[in-house]
C-alpha positions in Angstrom: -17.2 6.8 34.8 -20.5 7.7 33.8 -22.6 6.4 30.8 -25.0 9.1 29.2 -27.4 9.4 26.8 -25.4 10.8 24.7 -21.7 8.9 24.8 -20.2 7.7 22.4 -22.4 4.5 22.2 -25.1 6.3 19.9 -22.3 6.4 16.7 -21.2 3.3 17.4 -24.7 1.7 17.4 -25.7 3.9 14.4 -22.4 2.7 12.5 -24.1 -0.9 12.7 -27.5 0.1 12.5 -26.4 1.4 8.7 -23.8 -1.7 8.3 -25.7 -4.1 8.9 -28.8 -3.5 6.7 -26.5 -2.9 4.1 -24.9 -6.2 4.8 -27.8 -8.4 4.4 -29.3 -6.5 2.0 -26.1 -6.8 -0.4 -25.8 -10.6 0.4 -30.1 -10.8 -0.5 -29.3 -8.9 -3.8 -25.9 -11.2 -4.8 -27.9 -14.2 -4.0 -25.5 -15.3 -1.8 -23.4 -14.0 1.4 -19.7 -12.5 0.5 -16.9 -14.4 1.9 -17.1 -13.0 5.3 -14.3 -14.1 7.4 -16.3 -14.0 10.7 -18.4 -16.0 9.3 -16.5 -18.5 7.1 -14.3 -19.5 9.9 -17.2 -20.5 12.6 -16.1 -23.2 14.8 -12.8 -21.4 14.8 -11.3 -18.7 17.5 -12.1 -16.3 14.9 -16.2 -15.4 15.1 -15.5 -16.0 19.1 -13.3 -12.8 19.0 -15.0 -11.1 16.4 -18.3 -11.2 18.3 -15.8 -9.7 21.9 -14.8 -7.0 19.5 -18.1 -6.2 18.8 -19.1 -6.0 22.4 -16.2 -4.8 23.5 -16.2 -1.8 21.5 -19.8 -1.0 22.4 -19.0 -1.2 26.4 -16.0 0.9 26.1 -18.2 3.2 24.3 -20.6 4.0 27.0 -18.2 5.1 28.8 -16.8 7.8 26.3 -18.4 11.4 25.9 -19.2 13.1 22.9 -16.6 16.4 23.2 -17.7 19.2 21.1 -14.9 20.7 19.4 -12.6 20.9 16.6 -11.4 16.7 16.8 -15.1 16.3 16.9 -16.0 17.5 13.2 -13.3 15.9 11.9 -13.9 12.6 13.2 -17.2 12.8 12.4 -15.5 13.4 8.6 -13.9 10.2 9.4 -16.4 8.4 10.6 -19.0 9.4 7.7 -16.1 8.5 5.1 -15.7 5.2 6.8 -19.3 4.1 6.0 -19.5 5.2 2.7 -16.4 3.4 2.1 -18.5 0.4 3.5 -21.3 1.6 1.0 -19.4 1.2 -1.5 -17.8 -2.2 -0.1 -21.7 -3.7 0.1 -22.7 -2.3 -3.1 -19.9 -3.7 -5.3 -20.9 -7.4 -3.5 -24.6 -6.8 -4.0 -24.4 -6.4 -8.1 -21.4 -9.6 -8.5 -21.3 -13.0 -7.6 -18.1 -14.7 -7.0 -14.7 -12.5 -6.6 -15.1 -9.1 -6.8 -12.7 -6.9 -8.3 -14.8 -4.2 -10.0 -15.7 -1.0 -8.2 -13.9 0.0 -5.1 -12.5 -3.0 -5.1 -10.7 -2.3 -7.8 -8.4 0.3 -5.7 -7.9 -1.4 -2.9 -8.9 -5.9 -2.3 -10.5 -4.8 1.2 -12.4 -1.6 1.1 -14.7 -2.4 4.2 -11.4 -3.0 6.6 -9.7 0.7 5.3 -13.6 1.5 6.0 -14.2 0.1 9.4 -10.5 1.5 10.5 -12.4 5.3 9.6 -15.3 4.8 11.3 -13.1 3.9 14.6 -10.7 6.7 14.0 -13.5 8.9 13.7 -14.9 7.5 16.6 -12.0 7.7 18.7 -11.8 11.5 17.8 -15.6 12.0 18.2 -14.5 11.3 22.0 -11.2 11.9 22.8 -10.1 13.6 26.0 -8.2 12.9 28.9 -10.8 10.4 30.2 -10.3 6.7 31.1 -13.1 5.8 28.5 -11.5 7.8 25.5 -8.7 6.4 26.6 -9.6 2.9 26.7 -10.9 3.2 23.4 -7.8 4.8 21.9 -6.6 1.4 22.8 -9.4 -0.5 21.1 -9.1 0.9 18.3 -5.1 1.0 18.0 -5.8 -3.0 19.1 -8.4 -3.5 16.1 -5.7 -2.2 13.4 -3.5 -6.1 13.9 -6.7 -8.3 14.3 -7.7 -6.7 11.0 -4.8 -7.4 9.7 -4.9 -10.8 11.0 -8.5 -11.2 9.9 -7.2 -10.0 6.0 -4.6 -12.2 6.2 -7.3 -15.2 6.9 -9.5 -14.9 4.5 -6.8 -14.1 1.8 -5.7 -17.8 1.9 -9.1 -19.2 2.0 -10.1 -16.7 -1.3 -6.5 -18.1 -2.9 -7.6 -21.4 -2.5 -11.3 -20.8 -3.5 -10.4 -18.8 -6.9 -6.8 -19.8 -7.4 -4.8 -17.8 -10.2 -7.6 -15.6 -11.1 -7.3 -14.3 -7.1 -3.6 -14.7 -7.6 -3.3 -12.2 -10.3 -5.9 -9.8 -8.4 -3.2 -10.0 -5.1 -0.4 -8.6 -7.8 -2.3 -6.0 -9.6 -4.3 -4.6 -6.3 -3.1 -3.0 -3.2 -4.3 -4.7 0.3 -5.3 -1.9 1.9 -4.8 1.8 -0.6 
């Protein structure tokens, strides 16, 4: 396996160079950061596998060419519908405080997972082939569907116990994931 300039590595970094900004420029405008699981759940197992995820992903990715080519364009469709979904996601926390069920969040109570989930599908096309590396990452990102779910699942009791009935009613009238 070979790692080149121009692997998959480059839209994987890019993905967080765009996230991440938006991130802390969403939490600067609310005044506050969102209930980020990662985050919220510190000294737990949680930000220690969150943070191999991370790192994980951008390893395998180095290892993963770019293949021209039909699956190409439309993970790149994938992966560009995955960050706007994210855009969305970091815009609707920027302009409320509290719960937020306006916006995007309005059709779905995690936006930035369903987002995240199209950037690595997009990814994962962006690359495929036969190759160890696209392999490997297939498997990442089929692996990354559960400890999403598992990471929902989290911070859905701690935002039940933080806003009670109000995030009680939003659970019955708004799809986890579509």
């Amino acid at each position: 396996m070979i790692v080149h300039v121009a692997n998959l590595w480059l839209f994987y970094v890019l993905a967080y160079a765009i996230a991440l900004p938006m991130q802390t420029w969403a939490n600067k405008k609310r005044g506050q950061p969102f209930d980020d699981p990662e985050f919220l759940f510190r000294g737990k197992i949680i930000f220690p596998l969150a943070m191999l995820w991370l790192v994980g992903g951008f390893i395998i990715s180095l290892f993963v060419p770019l293949v021209p080519g039909a699956l190409f364009i439309v993970g790149l469709c994938s992966y560009i519908g995955g960050l706007t979904f994210a855009g969305f996601t970091f815009y609707s926390f920027a302009h409320h405080r509290g719960l937020v069920t306006t916006g995007i969040h309005r059709y779905s109570r995690n936006p930035g997972y369903v987002g995240w989930v199209l950037v690595l599908l997009g990814l994962t096309l962006q690359g495929w082939s036969r190759s160890v590396g696209s392999i490997v990452f297939l498997i990442y990102f089929i692996v990354t569907i559960p400890y999403f779910h598992w990471t929902v699942l989290l911070e859905e009791r701690f935002l039940a116990n933080k806003y009670g009935d109000s995030y009680r009613q939003y659970l019955r009238n708004t799809s986890r994931y579509f």
